[in-house]
N, C-alpha and C positions, 0 to 999 in steps of 0.2 A: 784348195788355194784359189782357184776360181773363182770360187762362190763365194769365200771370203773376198774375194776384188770386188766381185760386182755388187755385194753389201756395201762396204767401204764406199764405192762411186757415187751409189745411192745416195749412200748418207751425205755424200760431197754436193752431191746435185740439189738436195733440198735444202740444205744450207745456205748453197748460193741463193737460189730461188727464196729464202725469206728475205735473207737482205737486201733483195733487189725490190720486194715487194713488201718492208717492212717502213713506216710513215718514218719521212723524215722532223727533227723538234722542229716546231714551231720557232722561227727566225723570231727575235728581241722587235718589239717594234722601234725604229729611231722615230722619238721626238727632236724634231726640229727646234731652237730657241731664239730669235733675233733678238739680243739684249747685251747693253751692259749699265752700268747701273755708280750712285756714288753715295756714298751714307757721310751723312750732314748731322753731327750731334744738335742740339741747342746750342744759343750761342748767346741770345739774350732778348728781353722784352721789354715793347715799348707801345704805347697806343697811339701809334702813326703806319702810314700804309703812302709807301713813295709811287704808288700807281694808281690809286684809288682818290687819295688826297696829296699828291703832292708838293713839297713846300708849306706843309700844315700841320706844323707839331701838336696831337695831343687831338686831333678831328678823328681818329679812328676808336674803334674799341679795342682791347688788349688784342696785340699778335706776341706770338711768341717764332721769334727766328731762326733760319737755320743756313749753314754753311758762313755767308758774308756776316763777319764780325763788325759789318759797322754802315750796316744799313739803317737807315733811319726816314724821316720824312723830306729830307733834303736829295736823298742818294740818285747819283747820274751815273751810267755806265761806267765812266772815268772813276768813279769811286771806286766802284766793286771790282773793277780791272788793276786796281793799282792797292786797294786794301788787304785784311787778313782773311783768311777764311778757315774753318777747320772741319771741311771738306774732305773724304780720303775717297778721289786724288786730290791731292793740293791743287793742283790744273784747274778744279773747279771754283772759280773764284763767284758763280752766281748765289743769288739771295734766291730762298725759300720762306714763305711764312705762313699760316694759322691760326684763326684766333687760338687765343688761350682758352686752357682748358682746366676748368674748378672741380673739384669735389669740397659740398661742405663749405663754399665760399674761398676754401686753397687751390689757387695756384700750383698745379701740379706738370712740371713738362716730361715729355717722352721722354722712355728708356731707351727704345733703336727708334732711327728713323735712317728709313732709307729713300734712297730715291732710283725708280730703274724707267729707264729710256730704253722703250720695246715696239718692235714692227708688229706687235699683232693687231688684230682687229680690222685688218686688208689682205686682198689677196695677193698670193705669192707673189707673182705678176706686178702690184702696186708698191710692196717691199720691195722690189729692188729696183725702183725709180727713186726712193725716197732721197729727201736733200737735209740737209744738215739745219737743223735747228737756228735760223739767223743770230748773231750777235745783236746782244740789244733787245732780242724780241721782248715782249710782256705779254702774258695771261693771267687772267685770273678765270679758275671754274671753280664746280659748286653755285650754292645760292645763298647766300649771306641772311638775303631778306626771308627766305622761307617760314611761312606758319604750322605747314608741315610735311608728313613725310611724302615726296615729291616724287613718281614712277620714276620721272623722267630725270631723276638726279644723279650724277656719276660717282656719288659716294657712298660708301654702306661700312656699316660697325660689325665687329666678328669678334671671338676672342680667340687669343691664339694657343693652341696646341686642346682646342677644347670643341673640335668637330660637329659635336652633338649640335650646339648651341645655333639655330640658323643662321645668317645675316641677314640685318637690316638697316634699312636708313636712318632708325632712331640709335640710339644707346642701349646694348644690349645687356643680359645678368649672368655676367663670367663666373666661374666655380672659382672655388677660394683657388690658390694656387697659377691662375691661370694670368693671363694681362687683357686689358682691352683695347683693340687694335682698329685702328680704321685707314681705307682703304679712297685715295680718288683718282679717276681717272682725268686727265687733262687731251683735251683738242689736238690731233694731230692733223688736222688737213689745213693750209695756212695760202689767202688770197695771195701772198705771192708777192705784197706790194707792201702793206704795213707793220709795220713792229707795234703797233697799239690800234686803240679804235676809242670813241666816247663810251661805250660800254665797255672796253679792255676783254670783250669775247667774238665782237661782231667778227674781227680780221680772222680769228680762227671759226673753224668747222667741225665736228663729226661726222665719220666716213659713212656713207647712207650705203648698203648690201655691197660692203666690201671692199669700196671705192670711194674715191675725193669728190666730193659735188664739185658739177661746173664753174659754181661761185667762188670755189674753192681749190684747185687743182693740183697745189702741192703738197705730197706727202712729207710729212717730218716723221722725226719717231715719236711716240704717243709717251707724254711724262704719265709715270704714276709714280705717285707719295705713298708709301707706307709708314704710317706712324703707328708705334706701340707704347700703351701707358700703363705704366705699373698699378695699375687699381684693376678690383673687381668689384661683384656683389650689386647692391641691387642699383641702378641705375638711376633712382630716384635723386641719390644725390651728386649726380652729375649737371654742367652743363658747363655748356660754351659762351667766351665773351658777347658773340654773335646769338647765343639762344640754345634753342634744343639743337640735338646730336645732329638733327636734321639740315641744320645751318651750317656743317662743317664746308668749308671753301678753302682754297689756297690760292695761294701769289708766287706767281715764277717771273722771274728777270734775271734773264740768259746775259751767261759772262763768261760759257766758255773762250777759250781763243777758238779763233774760226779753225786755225788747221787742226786742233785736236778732236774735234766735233766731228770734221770732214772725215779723217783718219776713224774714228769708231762706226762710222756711219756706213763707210766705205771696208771698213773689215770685221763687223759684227752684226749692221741692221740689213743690209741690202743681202748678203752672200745668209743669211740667217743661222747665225752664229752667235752662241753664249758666251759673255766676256766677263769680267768680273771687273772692279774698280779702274784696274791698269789697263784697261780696254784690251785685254789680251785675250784668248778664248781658253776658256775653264775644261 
């Protein structure tokens, strides 16, 4: 009987001893997200541009619009505040636009476009200073005039769900089945002082290693456009009202209300938290 126990204890003893010295799993890493975001169908096209030329019907090349149903070359804040939009959330009454986009000489607009409003590309520290997007503000990035593909340009072509394919700043040759998708980044660091400038980029900034240049000191959240187009194959017969893929630009004219801005800014960008259309965290 003994000897039986003192097996038995044995065997207790080296049981503990692995579990006390057996690896514990590797914890999940948590990614962090500051975002939330609004998807803006098409809404309609017209060759005028209320920031670039405004009050000048018919001075731009083809945009194709997004969100505000009734943007045009006349539109003032008051418009877009008081008009349709079909925007989800409704809340978002701003205009987005594009040139258009041809295959073939057609006229073809996105299947998704989304728009997401995200703290990355500063440090943690600079997220949670960020201030809410002004009422009223205008941007425009990208480079309209480019001849071509430009290191320095905050837009690149990709297709979606088709990894292989790299990204680049021209028009890329998506597999049959696939869509092709482009992607820009807009200016999040903003002088503090103007809703526009003569060039509609000077008042905003890019954050230099992490941070707002001096010229520049306030954080907003940084817009990216996502637009997705139902074509693939070879690239040759694409282009933009503006020119090659490399011309791709956008036009932002903020019309949230301020306290809803405030409110996502304040419970998704600065605490860095993913939200989804209803600014709520996903």
């Amino acid at each position: 009987m003994t000897t039986r126990k003192t097996t038995l204890l044995a065997l207790l003893s080296l049981l503990i001893g692995m579990v006390a010295v057996a690896p514990r799993p590797a914890e999940a890493r948590v990614i962090k997200v500051a975002e939330f975001l609004a998807d803006c169908p098409f809404s309609h096209r017209l060759p005028d541009d209320p920031i670039v030329f405004p009050g000048l019907p018919g001075a731009s090349h083809m945009h194709s619009f997004f969100g505000s149903r009734v943007t045009n070359a006349y539109t003032q804040l008051s418009d877009l505040q008081n008009g349709a939009t079909n925007c989800n959330p409704a809340v978002d009454r701003s205009s987005y636009w594009v040139p258009t986009f041809y295959r073939d000489g057609a006229a073809v607009e996105p299947a998704i476009v989304t728009f997401y409003y995200l703290g990355e590309g500063v440090r943690d520290d600079v997220i949670a200073t960020t201030q809410p997007l002004p009422l009223g503000l205008r941007i425009v990035a990208g480079n309209a005039k480019a001849t071509g593909p430009d290191g320095s340009s905050t837009s690149r072509w990709s297709c979606l769900h088709a990894g292989e394919v790299p990204p680049s700043k021209d028009f890329v040759n998506c597999p049959s089945g696939t869509m092709l998708e482009s992607y820009l980044d807009f200016p999040q660091c903003w002088n503090g002082r103007d809703l526009d400038s003569a060039d509609h980029k000077s008042h905003m900034a890019y954050p230099v290693a992490g941070a707002c240049p001096g010229t520049h000191p306030v954080p907003v959240p940084k817009l990216r456009q996502v637009i997705r187009y139902p074509v693939s194959g070879d690239p040759s017969h694409f282009r933009l009202a503006s020119g090659g893929g490399f011309t791709m630009h956008g036009d932002f004219f903020n019309a949230w209300p301020a306290a809803e801005m405030e409110r996502r800014v304040r419970d998704c960008i600065r605490p860095i938290v993913k939200c989804g259309a209803d600014g709520r965290p996903v």
